[in-house]
N, C-alpha and C positions, 0 to 999 in steps of 0.2 A: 685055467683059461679056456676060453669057447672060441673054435671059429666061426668067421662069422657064417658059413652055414648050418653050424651045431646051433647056433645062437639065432638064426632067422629060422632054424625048426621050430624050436623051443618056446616064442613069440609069437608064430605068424608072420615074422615081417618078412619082407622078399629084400633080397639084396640092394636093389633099387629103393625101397624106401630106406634101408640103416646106412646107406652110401649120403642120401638126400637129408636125413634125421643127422648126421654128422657134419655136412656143412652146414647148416643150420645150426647147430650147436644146440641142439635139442637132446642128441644120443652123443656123446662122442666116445669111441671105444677106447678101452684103460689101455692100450698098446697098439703100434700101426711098425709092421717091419719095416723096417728105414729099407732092405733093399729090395723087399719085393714089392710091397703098401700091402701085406697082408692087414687084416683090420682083426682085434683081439679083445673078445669082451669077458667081465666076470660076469659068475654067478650072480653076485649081488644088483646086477644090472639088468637085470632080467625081471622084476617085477615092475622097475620104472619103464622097460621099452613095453610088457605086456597093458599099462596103462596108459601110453601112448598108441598101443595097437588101438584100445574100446574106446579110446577118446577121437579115434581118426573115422573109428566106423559111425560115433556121430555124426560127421562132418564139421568138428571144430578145427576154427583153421591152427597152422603150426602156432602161430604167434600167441595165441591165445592157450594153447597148451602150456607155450613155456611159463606162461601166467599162472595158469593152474598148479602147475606142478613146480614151481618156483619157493615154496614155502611150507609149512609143516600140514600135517594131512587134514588139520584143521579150516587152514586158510583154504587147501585146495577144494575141498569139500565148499565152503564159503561162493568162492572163486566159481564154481562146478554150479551150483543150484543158481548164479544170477545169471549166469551165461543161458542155460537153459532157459530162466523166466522168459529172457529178452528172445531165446530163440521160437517159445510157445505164442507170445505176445505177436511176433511176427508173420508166423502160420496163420493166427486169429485175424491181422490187418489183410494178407492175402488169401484167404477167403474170402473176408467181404468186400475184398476188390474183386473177386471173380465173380460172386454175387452181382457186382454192381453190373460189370461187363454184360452178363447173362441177361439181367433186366434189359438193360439199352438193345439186346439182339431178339430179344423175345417181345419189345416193345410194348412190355407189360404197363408201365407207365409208371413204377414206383422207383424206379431210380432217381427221383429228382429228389429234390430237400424239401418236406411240407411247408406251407407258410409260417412264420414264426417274427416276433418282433425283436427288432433291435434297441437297446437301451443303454444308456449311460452311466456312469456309479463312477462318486470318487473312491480312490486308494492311496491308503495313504503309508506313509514310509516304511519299508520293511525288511528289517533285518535274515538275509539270505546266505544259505552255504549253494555253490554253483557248480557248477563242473562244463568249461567248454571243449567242444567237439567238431572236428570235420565227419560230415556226410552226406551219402544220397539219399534218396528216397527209400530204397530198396533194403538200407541197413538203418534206416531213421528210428524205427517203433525198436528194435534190437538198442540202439544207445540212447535211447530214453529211459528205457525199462533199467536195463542197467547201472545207466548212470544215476539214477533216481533211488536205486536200491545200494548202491555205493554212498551212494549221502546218506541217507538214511541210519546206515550200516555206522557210518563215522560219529553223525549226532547223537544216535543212544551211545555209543559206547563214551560219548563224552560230556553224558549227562545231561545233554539239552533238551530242549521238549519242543517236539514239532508242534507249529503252530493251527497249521490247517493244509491247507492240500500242496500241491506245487504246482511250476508251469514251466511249460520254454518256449522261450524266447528266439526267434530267427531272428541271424542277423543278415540272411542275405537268404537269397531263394534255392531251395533245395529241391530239385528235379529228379527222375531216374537217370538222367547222364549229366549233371553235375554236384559237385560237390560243396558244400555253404557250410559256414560256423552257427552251428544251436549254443544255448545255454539253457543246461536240465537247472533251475532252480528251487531249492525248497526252506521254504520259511520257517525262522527255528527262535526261542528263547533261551537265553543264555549266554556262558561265558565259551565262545569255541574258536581256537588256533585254525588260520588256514594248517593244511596237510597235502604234499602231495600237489595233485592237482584238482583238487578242492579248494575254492578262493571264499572270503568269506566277505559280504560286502553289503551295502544299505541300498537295497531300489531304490529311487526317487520316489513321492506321492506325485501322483496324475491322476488327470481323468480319463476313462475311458472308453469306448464304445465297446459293446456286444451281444454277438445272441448263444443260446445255449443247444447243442446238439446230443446225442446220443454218442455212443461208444460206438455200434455200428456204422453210425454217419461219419465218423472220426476216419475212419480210413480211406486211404489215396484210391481215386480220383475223387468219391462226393465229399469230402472237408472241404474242398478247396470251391463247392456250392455255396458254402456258410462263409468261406474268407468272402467272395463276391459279395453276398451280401452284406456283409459289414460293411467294405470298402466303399459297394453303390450308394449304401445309406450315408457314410460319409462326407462321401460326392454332392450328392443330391442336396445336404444340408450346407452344404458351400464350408463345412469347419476341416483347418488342416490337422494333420496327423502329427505326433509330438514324439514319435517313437517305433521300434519295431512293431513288429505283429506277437501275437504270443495266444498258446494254449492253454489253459486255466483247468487244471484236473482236479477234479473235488475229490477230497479224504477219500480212501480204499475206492476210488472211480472201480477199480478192478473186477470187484466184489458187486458193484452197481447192476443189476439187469440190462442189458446189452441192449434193450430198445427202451430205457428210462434214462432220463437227462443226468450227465456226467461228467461235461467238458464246453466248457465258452471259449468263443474264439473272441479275441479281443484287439483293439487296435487302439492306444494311447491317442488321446487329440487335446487340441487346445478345449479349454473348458470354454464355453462363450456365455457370460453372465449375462444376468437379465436388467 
């Protein structure tokens, strides 16, 4: 048995974090003296609090640790490399949100959205594995990424075959100080069990308006140039809206050249026949 300052040597941790690591129920020590509260850890405990040390010096939060470390070194690995994706993904959108910032202050005059036109296409019904989600702006590209590679993750291993790209869908407005439900959806053939929180379910066919941006354009504040334009075009043609709004990410967008077209913003409306 270790005390616990044999044991926060041993680790790196400081008292204060294996105190906080214990209510949390992330560490909790193989023994605590009923009369003093000393706190007593094994040996064997000592390689999980040292992977809790390097997963803290990322900055993953607790909750997400316990996630990681929740299941064979398999899954954590798994768990480890999508958390990352989404954290890389994130870096990338806050960049070209500082980019955008810097344009607007330097008055360069490339911050805005070039001219581009809006157009129409029907879609028709399509069978989707989903994943819904609360968040802000600020963690949005983080549970896209993620939630998009958790699907993904589920449909190979259950033999389906992705159809084409994916998208999501807001259901409500996601700001940097509030919070709205997305749906990461992605199109699949096959026979697949909901799981989890993974639902499995049929879009409706609609028509819908859109135009298509860049992967640099994509990030907060100029996307939200391209919702404008859609919505103005909308407007202006007097036809109503039939549905959320929604991002359309074409197969490996990821992989796509950052200033070549990768992403429609799109807005369900009534079709109005001729």
């Amino acid at each position: 048995m270790l005390t616990i300052s044999e044991f926060g040597r041993r680790t790196g941790l400081s008292h204060k974090a294996l105190r906080l690591y214990d209510v949390s129920g992330l560490l909790t020590p193989a023994q605590v003296d009923p009369a003093n509260g000393y706190r007593w850890y094994t040996e064997e405990q000592l390689e999980r609090a040292r992977r809790i040390s390097v997963l803290r010096q990322l900055d993953m939060p607790l909750a997400t640790i316990t996630e990681v470390l929740a299941g064979t070194d398999e899954e954590a690995l798994i768990r480890l490399d999508r958390w990352w994706a989404a954290e890389e993904a994130t870096t990338a959108a806050r960049r070209a949100t500082l980019q955008y910032l810097r344009d607007r202050l330097a008055r360069t005059g490339t911050s805005g959205l070039t001219p581009r036109p809006v157009h129409t296409r029907d879609v028709p019904a399509t069978k989707i594995a989903s994943i819904r989600a609360e968040t802000d702006q600020q963690q949005l590209i983080g549970v896209i990424v993620s939630c998009t590679d958790e699907i993904m993750t589920y449909l190979h291993k259950a033999g389906a075959t992705v159809t084409a790209g994916s998208w999501v869908i807001y259901h409500g407005a996601v700001t940097p100080d509030a919070q709205a439900t997305v749906e990461v959806c992605v199109p699949f053939g096959g026979l697949v069990d909901p799981d989890g929180r993974i639902g499995i379910r049929v879009e409706p066919a609609h028509h819908e308006a859109y135009c298509t941006i860049t992967m640099d354009e994509c990030a907060y504040p100029r996307i939200m140039l391209a919702y404008d334009l859609v919505f103005d075009w909308v407007r202006a043609n007097g036809i109503p809206d039939a549905g959320p709004p929604r991002e359309v990410y074409f197969a490996n967008c990821q992989s796509i050249p950052r200033d070549e077209p990768a992403v429609d913003i799109a807005l369900p409306v009534h079709n109005r026949k001729p």
